[in-house]
N, C-alpha and C positions, 0 to 999 in steps of 0.2 A: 252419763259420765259417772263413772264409780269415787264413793267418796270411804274411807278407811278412819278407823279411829284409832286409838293408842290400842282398843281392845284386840286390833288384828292385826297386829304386829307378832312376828314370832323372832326371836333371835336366837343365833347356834354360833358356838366357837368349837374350834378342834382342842383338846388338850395336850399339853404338850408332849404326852407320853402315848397319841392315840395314831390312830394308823392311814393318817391324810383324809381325815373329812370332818366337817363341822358337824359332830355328834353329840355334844353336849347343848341342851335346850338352855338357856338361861335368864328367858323371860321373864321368870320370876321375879329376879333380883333386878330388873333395867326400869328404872322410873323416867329416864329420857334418853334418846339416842341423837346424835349431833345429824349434821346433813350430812351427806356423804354427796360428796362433792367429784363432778368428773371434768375436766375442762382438755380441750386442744386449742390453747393459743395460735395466736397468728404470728407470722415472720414480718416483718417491713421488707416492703419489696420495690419503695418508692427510687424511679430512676431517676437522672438528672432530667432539669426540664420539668418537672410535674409540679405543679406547684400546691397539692391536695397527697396526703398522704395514701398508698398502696397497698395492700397484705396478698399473702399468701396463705393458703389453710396451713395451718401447723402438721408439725411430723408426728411428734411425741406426745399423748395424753398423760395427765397429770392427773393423780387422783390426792386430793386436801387426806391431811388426816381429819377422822371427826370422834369425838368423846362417847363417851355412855357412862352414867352414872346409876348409881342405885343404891340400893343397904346392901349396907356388911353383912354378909352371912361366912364364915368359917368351913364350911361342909367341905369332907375331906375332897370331894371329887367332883362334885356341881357345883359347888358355890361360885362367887365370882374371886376369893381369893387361892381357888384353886386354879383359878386362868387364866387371870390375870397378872397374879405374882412371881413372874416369870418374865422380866423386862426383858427384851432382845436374844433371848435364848433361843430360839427359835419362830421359825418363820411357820405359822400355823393359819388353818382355813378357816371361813366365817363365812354365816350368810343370813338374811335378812330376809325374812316373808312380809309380805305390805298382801295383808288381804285374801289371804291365802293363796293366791295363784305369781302375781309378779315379784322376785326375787331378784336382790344384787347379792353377789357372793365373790369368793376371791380368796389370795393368801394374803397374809399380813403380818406383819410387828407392833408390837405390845412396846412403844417407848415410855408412858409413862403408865405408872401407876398409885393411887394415893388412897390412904384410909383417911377420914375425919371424925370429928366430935364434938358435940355442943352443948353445955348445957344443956338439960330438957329434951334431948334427942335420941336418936338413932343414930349407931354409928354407920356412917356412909360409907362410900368408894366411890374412884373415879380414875379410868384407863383412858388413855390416849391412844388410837388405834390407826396404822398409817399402812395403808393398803399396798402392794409390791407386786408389779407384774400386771396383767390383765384383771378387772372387773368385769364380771359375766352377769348379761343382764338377761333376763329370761320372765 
């Protein structure tokens, strides 16, 4: 069984001016990424008479939005506020290396986006990222 650490993580977003593929690396700047979360609910399919409840496999998967934070960095064209600051402008591609071979990737929307700052610190960021359409797992 293969085990991955934060070190084999790769992450890529499309920028919003780029020509449909997640070509910008921006591992640099990502100090956590959320779960990315897929699920296909069930229906209730409980008839009369039954007295334990029934499903159906679901129709429609659901993919959770999930976060990714890191430091602010400014860089006119890598950084994360050149890819992040850009709420809902478009619907642009991502993808996620876990260990160099298994990838989720997809398009997406950028709903939120935040800088921070703290005494004694670095200034942060943090996007909220809500996947649209099919996630490709490979």
């Amino acid at each position: 069984m293969a085990k991955y650490g934060s070190n084999s993580i790769k992450v890529e977003f499309e920028k919003a001016d780029s020509a449909g593929s997640a070509d910008t690396n921006i591992t640099a700047y990502v100090t956590k990424l959320g779960d990315i979360t897929i699920s296909k609910g069930a229906i209730v399919s409980t008839p009369f008479g039954v007295t334990a409840q029934e499903y159906l496999a679901g129709v429609v998967k659901n993919y959770e939005p999930f976060a990714i934070e890191g430091f602010f960095d400014d860089t006119a064209t890598t950084g994360p506020d050149a890819i992040f600051n850009s709420v809902n402008v478009v619907a642009r591609y991502w993808k996620v290396t876990f260990g160099g071979t298994k990838t989720s990737s997809g398009r997406c929307w950028i709903t939120e986006y935040k800088r921070g700052q703290e005494v004694g610190g670095y200034q942060t960021y943090s996007a909220t990222v809500q996947p649209t359409g099919t996630i490709n797992e490979a």
